[in-house]
TORROMI-695672 format. One record per residue: x, y, z of N, C-alpha, C, O, CB in turn; residue number from 1. Coordinates in nm, 2 decimals, padded with zeros to 4 digits. Glycine has a CB too. Layout:
REM TORROMI-695672
REC    n.X    n.Y    n.Z   ca.X   ca.Y   ca.Z    c.X    c.Y    c.Z    o.X    o.Y    o.Z   cb.X   cb.Y   cb.Z num
REC      X      Y      Z      X      Y      Z      X      Y      Z      X      Y      Z      X      Y      Z NUM
...
REM end
This chain:
REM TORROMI-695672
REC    n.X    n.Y    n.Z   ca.X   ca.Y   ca.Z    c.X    c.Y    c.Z    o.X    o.Y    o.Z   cb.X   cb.Y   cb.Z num
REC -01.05 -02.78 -00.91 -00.98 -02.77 -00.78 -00.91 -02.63 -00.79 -00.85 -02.60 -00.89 -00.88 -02.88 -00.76   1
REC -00.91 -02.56 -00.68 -00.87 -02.45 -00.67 -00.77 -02.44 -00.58 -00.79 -02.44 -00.46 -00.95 -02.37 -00.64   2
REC -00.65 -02.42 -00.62 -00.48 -02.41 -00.57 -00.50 -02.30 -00.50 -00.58 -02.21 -00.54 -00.34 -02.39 -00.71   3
REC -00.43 -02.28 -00.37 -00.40 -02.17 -00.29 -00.30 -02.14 -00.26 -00.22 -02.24 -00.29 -00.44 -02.17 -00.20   4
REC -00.23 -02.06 -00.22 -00.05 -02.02 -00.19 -00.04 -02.05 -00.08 -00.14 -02.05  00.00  00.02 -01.87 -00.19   5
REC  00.11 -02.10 -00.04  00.07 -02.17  00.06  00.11 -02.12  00.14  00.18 -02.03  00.09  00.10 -02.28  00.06   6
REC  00.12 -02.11  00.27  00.10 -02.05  00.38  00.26 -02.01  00.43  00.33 -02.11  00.46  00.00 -02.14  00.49   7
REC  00.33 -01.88  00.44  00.45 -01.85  00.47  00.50 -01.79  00.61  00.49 -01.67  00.62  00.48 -01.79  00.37   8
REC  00.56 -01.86  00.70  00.58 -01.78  00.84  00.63 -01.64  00.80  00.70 -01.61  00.70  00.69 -01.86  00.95   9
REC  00.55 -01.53  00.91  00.62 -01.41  00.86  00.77 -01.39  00.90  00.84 -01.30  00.85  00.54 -01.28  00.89  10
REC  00.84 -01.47  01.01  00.93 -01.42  00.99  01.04 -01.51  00.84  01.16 -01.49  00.81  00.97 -01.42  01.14  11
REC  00.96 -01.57  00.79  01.03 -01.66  00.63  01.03 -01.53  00.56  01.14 -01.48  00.54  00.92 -01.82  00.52  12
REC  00.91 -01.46  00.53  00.86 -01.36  00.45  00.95 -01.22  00.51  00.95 -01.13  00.43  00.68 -01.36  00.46  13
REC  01.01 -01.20  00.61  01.10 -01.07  00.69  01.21 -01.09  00.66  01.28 -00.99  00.64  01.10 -01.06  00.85  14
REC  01.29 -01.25  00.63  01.40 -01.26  00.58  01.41 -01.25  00.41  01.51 -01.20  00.36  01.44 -01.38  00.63  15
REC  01.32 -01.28  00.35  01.33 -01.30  00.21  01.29 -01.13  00.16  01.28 -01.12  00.04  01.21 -01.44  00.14  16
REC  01.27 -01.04  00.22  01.23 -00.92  00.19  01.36 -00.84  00.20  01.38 -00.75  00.12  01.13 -00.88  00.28  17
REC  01.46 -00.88  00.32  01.56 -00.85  00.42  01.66 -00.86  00.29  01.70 -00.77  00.21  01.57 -00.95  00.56  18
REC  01.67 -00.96  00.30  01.74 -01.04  00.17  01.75 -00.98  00.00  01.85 -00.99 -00.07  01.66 -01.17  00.15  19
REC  01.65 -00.94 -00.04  01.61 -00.88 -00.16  01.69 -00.77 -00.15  01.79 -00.75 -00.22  01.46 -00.86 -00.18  20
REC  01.62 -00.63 -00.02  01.67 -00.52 -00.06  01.77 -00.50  00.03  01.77 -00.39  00.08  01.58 -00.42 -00.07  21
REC  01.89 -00.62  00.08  02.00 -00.61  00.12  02.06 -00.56 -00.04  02.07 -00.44 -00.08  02.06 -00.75  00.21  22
REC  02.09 -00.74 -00.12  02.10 -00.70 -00.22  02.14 -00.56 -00.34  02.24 -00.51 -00.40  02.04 -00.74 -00.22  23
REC  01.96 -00.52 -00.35  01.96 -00.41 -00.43  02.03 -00.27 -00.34  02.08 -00.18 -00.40  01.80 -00.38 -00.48  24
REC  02.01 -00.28 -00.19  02.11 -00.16 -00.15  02.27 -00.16 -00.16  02.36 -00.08 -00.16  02.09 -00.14 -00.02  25
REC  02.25 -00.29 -00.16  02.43 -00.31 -00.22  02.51 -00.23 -00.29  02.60 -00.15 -00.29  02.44 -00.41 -00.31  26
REC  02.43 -00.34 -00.37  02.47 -00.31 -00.55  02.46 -00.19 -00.63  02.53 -00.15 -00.72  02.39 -00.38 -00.64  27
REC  02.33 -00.13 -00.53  02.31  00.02 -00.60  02.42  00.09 -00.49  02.41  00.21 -00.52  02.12  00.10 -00.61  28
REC  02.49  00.08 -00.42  02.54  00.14 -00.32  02.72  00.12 -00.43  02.78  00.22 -00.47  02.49  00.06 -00.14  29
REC  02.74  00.02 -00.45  02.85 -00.02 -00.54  02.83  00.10 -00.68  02.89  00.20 -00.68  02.84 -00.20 -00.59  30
REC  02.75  00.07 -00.76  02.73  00.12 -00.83  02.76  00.28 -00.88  02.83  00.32 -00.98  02.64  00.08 -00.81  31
REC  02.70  00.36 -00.76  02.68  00.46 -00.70  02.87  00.53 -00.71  02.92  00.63 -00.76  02.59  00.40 -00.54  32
REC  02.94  00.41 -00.61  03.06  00.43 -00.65  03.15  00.44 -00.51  03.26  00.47 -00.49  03.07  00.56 -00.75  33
REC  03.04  00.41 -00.40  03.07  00.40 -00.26  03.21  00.27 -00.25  03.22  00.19 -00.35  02.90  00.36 -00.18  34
REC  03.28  00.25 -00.16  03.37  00.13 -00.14  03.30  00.04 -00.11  03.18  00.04 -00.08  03.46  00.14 -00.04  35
REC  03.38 -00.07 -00.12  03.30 -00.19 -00.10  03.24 -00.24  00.03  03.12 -00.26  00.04  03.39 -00.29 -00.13  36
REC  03.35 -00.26  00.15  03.35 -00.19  00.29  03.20 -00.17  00.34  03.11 -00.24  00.39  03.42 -00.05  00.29  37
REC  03.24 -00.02  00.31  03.19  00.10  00.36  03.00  00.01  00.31  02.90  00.00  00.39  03.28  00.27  00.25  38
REC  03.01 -00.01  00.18  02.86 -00.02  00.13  02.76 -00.19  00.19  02.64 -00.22  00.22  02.88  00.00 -00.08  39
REC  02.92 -00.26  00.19  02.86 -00.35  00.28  02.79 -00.37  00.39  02.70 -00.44  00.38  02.91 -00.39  00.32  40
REC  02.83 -00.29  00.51  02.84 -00.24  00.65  02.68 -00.16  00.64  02.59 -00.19  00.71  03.00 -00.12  00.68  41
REC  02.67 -00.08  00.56  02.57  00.03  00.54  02.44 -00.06  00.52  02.35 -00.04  00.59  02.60  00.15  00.41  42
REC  02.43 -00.15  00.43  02.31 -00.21  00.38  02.32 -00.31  00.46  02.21 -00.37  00.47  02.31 -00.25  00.24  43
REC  02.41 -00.36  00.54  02.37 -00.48  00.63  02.30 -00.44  00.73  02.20 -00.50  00.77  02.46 -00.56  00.70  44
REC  02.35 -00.29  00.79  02.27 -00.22  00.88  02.13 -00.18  00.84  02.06 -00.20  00.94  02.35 -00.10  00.92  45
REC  02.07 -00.15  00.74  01.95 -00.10  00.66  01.85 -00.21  00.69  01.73 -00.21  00.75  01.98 -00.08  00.49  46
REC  01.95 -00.34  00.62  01.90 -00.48  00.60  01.82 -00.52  00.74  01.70 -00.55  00.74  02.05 -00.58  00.58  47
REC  01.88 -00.52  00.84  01.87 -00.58  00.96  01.72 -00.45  01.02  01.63 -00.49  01.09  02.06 -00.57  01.07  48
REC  01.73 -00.37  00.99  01.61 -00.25  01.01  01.49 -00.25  00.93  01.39 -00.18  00.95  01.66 -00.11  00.98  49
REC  01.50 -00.34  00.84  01.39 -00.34  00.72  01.38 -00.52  00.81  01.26 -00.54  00.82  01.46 -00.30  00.50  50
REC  01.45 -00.62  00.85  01.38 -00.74  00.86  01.31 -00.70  01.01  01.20 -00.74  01.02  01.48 -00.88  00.85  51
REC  01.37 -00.62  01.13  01.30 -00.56  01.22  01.20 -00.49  01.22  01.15 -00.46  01.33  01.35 -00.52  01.27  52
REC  01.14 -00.44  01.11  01.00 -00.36  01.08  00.92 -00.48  00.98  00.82 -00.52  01.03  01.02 -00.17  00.99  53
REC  00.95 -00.54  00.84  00.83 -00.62  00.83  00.82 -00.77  00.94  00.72 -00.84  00.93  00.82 -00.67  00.67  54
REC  00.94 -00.79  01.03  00.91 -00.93  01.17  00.77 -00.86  01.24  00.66 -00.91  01.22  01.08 -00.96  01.33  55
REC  00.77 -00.73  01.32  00.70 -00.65  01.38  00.56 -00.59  01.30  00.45 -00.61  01.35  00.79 -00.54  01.41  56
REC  00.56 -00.52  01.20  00.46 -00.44  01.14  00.40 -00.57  01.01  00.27 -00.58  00.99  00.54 -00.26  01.07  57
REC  00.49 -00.65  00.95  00.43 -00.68  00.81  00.33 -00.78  00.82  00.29 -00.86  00.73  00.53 -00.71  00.71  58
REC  00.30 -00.78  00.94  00.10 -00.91  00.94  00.00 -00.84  00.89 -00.04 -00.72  00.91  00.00 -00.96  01.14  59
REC -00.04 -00.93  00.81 -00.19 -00.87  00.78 -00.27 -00.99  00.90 -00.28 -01.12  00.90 -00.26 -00.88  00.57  60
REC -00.30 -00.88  00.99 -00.40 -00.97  01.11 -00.56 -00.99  01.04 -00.62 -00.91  00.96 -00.43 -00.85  01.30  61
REC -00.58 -01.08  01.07 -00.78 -01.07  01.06 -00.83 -00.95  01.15 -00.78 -00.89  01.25 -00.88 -01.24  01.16  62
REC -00.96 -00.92  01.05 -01.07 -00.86  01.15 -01.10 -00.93  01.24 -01.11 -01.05  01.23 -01.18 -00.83  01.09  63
REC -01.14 -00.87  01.38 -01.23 -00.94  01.44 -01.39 -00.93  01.36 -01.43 -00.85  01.27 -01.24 -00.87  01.59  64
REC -01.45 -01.03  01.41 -01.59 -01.06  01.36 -01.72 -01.02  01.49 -01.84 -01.03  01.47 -01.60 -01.23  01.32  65
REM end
């Protein structure tokens, strides 16, 4: 029997992407040595632009046949 992945709405897959490199812009934004604030604000804005381009762009559509 051959297991398959199982099938993920893209907008599940726009949030969990959203989510990921909210995160790493964060942290690297903390890191970096930016305010807390300031780096919050910045990566939520990024955040919200990165789940608006893979909701829109990140389908892989079928070929037509």
């Amino acid at each position: 029997m051959h297991l398959r992945m199982p099938s993920i709405d893209q907008g599940v897959q726009a949030f969990i992407w959203t989510l990921v490199f909210f995160l790493f812009m964060w942290l690297g934004a903390l890191a970096v040595g930016f305010s807390g604030p300031t780096s919050f604000v910045v990566s939520l804005l990024l955040a919200c632009g990165i789940f608006l381009l893979v909701r829109t762009r990140g389908g892989d559509y079928p070929r037509p046949r």
